[in-house]
N, C-alpha and C positions, 0 to 999 in steps of 0.2 A: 217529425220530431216535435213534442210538446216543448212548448217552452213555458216554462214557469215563472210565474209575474204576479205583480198585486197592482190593483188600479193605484197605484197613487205616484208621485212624483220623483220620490228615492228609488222606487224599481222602475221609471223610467229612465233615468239616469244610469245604472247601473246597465239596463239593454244598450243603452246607448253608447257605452262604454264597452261594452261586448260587443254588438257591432262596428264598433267605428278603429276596433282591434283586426276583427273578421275582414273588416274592406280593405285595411292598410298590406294584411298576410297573406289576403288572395294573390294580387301579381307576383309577389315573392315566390310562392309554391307555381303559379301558373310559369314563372320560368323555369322553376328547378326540374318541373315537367318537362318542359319542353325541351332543357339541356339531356334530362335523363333519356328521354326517346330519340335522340339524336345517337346518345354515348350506346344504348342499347341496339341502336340501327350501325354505329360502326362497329362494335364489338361482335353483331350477329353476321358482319362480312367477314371478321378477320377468322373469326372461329369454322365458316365457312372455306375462307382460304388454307388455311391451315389442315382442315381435312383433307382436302384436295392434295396439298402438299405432301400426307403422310398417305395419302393408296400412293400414290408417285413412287414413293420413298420403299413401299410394302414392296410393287412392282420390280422396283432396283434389286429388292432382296432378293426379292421368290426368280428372278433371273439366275440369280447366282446359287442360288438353290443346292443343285448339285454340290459344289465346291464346297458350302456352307457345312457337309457332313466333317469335313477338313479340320474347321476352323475350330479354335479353342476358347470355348466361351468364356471360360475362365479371366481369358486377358484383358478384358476391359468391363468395367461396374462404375455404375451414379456412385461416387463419393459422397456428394454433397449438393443440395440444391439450394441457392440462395433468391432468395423472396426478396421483394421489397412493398410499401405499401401506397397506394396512392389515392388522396381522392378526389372524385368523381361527382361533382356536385351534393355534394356533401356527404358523400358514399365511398367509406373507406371500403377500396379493393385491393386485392393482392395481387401482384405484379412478378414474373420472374426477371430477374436479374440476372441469374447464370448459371450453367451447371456443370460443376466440376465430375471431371469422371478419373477412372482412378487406372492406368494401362499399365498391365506389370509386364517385366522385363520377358522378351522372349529373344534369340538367336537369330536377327536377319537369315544368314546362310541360310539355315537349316529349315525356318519357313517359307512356304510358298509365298511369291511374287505379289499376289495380291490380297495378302493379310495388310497389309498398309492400308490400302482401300476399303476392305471388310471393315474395319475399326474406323476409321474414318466415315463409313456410309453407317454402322451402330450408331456412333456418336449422335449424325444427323439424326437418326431413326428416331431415337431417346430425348434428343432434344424436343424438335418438335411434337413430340407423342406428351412431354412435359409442358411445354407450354402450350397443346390444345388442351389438358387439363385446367390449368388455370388459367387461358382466357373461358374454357366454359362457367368456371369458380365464378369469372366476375360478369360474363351475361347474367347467372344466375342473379347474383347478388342486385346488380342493378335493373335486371326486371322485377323483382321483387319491390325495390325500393321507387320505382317508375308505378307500378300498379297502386304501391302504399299514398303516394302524390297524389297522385289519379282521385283515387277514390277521397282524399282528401279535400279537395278540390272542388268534387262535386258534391262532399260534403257542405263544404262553406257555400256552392254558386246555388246549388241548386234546394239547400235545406235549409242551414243555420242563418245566412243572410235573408232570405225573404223573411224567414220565421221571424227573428228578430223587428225587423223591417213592420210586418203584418204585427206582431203583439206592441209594436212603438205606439203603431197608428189607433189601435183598442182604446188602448190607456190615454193617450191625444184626444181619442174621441168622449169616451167616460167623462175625461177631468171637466172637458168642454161642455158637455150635457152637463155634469153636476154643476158648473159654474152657472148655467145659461138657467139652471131651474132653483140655485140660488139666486141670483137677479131677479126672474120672474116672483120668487117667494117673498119677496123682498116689497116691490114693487104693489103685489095684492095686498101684502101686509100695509103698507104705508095708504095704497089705496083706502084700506079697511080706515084705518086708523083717522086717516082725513072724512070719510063719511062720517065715522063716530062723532068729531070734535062739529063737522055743519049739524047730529042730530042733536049736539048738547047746545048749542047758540039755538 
């Protein structure tokens, strides 16, 4: 990345005020990284756990299989799912809270024995089928925003700091040459000027 500067003293100042910005926001991001790739390595277990959880779950079902021709799908439906929001080094993510499910009135007697169960293994089924969606929602999110770090990161380490850094030192070097060849100009000049006044004596 080109950095744009003038040799002179105010756009040294001014780099150095963008650097010295850049050095301060490096460790800040170097940790929000480091939190992110942590939250991204527990969120990639849990989302991992939770699949496993729902073939389990699938398993339980496709058991009861048979019986399942029975059952009345009708008697239980997601009502409601309630969110909440949290964040995550600095990464609002969505969180479930809870999920209401909505079981209409059916006739103990008159259904079979393990409709209590069937509704009761649904519920799990939909639960956790609901929250491996939103814990994928929030790997997403905080991979995204772990990659955004990242690369910002190596923006400042690896580009805008030396840049800065290397166009400090041009301008350092410039002001110094141009001082060192006023002095010299200086010098010849007063040289000159002292020969003149021994050729006029």
């Amino acid at each position: 990345m080109a950095i744009e500067f003038q040799y002179n003293k105010t756009s040294m100042q001014d780099l150095q005020k963008q650097l010295d910005m850049r050095e301060r926001t490096l460790p800040i991001l170097q940790s929000k990284e480091s939190a992110l790739r942590v939250e991204v390595r527990t969120c990639r277990e849990d989302a991992l756990k939770l699949e496993k959880s729902l073939e389990k779950q699938i398993q339980k079902y496709e058991a009861m299989f048979a019986l399942w021709n029975e059952f009345d799908g009708s008697l239980i439906k997601v009502e409601d799912v309630h969110l909440g929001i949290k964040k995550i080094a600095g990464v609002r993510v969505p969180i479930l809270d809870k999920v209401d499910f909505k079981i209409q009135p059916y006739s103990h007697f008159n259904a079979p024995g393990w409709y209590l169960d069937g509704i009761f293994l649904l519920q799990e089924l939909a639960h956790t089928a609901i929250n491996k969606e939103f814990t994928d929602a929030k790997l997403n999110l905080l991979e995204q925003a772990r990659k955004k770090t990242t690369q910002k990161v190596n923006l400042f380490e690896k580009v805008q700091i030396p840049g800065y850094e290397e166009a400090i030192l041009k301008i350092k070097r410039y002001l110094e040459d141009e001082e060192n060849l006023s002095k010299s100009s200086q010098k010849i000049l007063k040289a000159r000027k002292e020969k003149e006044k021994e050729g006029e004596l």
